[in-house]
PAKOL-421500 format. One record per atom (N, C-alpha, C): residue in one letter; residue number from 0; x, y, z; atom name. Coordinates in steps of 0.05 Angstrom, whole numbers, plus 32768, in hexadecimal, padded with zeros to 4 digits. Last residue first. Example, Ala and Ser with C-alpha at 12.3 -4.5 7.8 and 13.67 -1.06 7.14 Angstrom:
REM residues 2
  papa  tipa    c1    c2    c3  voke
     S     1  8101  7FD3  808E     N
     S     1  8111  7FEB  808F    CA
     S     1  8102  8001  809D     C
     A     0  8108  7F8E  809C     N
     A     0  80F6  7FA6  809C    CA
     A     0  8108  7FBE  809C     C
REM end
This chain:
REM residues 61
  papa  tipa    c1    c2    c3  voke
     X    60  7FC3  7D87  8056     N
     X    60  7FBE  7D72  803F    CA
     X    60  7FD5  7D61  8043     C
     X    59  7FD3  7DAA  8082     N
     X    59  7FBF  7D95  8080    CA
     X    59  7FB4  7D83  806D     C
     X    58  7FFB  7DBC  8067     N
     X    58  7FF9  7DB3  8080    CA
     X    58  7FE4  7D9F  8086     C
     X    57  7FF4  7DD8  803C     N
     X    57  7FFC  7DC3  803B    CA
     X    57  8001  7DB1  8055     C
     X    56  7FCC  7DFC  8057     N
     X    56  7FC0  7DEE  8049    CA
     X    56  7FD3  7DCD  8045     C
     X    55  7FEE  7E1A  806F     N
     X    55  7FD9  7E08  807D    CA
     X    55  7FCF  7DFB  8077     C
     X    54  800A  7E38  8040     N
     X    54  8018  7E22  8059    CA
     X    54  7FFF  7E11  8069     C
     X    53  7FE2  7E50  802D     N
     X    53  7FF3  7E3E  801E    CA
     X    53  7FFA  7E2C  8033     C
     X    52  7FDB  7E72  804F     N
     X    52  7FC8  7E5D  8050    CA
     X    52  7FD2  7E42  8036     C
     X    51  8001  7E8F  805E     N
     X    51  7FFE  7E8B  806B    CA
     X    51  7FEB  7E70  8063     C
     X    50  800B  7EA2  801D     N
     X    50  8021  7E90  802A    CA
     X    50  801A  7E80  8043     C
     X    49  7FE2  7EC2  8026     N
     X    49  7FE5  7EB6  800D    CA
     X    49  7FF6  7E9B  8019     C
     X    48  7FF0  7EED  8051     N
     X    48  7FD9  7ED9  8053    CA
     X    48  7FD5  7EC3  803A     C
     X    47  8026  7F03  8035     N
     X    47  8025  7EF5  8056    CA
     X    47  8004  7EE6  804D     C
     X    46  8007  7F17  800B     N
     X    46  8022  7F0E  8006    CA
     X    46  8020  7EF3  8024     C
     X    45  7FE0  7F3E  8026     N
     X    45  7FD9  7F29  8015    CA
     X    45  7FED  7F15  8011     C
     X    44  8010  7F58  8041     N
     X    44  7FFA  7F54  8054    CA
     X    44  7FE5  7F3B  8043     C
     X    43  8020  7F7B  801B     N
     X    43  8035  7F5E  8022    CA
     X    43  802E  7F51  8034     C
     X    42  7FF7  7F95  8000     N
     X    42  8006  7F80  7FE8    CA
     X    42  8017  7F74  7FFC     C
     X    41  7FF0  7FB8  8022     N
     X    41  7FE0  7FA7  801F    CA
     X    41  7FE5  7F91  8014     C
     X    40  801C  7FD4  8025     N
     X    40  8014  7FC1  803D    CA
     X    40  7FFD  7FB2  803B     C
     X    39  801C  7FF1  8001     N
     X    39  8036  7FDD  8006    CA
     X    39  802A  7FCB  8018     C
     X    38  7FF0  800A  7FFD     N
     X    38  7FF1  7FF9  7FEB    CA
     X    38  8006  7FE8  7FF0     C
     X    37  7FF3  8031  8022     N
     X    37  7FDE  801A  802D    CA
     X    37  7FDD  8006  8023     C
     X    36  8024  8055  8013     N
     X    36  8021  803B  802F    CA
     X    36  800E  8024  8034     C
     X    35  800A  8069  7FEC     N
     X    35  801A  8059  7FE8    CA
     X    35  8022  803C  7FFE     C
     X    34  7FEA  808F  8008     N
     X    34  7FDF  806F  7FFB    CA
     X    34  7FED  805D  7FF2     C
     X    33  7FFB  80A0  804D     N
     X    33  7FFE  80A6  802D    CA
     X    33  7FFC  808E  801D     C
     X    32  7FC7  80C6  8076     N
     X    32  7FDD  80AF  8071    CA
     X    32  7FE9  80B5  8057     C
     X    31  7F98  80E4  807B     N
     X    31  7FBA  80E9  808D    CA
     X    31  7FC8  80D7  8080     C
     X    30  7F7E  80D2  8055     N
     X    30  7F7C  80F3  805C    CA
     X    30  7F95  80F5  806A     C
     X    29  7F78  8097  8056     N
     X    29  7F7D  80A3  8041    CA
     X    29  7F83  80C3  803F     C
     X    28  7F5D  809E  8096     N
     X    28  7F77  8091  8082    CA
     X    28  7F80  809D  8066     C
     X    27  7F34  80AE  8086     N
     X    27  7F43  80BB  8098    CA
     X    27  7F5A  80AC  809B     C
     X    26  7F1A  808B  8067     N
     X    26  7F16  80AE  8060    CA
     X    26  7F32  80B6  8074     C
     X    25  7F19  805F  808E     N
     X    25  7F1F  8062  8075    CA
     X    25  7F22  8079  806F     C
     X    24  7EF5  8071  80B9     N
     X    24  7F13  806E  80BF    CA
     X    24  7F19  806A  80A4     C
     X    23  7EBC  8080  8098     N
     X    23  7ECF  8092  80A4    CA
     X    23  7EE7  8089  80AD     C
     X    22  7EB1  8044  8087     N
     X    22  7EBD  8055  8078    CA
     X    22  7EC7  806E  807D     C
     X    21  7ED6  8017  80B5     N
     X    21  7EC0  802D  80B8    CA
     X    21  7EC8  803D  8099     C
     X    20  7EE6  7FD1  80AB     N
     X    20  7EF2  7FF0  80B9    CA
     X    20  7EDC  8002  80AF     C
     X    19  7EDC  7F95  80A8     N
     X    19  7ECE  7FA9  80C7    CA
     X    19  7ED6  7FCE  80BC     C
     X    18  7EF7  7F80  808B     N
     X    18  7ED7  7F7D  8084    CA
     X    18  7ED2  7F94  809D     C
     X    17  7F27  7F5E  8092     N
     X    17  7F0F  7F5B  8098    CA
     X    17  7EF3  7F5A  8090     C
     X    16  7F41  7F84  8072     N
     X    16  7F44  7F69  8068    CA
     X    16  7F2C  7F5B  8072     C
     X    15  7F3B  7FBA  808C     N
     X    15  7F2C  7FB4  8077    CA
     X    15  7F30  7F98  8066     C
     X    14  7F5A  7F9E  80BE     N
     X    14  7F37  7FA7  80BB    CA
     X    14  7F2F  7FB2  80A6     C
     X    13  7F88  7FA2  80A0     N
     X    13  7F7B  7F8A  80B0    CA
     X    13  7F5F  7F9B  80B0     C
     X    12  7F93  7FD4  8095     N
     X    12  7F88  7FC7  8080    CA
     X    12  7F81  7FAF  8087     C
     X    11  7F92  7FF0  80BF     N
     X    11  7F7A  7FFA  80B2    CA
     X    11  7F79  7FE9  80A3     C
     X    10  7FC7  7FD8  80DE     N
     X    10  7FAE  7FD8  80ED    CA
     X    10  7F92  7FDE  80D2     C
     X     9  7FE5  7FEE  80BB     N
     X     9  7FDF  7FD1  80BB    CA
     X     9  7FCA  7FD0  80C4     C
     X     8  7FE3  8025  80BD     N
     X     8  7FDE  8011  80A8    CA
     X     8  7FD4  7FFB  80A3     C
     X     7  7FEA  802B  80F5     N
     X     7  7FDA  8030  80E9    CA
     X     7  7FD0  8021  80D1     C
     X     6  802C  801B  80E8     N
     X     6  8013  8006  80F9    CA
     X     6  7FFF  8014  80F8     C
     X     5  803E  8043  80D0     N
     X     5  803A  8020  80C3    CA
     X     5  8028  8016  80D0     C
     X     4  803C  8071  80E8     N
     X     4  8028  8070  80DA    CA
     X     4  8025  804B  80CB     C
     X     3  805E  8060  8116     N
     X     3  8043  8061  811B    CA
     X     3  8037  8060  8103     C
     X     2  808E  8062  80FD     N
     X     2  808B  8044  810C    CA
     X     2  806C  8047  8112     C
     X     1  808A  8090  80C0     N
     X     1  8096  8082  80E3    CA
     X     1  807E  8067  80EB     C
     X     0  80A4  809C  808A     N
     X     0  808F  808C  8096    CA
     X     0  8098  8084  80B2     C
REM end
């Protein structure tokens, strides 16, 4: 996996965390990439935003 296809990754699964990515850039992910990648990065991209609002929360309570 090189330094480009991660940030690809990331980049696709923020905009499908969103809500925005196209079902053709999807297709076309899944066609060059490998799913394994999309699933690591999805699971520590949830991991990070879990923790992220954990912390804000206790922040402001």
């Amino acid at each position: 996996m090189t330094l480009q296809t991660l940030v690809q990754a990331i980049k696709s699964v923020l905009a499908a965390f969103a809500g925005i990515q196209s079902n053709d850039q999807r297709k076309k992910d899944f066609e060059q990439g490998s799913w394994g990648t999309y699933i690591v990065v999805g699971l520590v991209l949830t991991i990070v935003l879990v923790f992220v609002l954990i912390l804000l929360v206790s922040a402001i309570l």
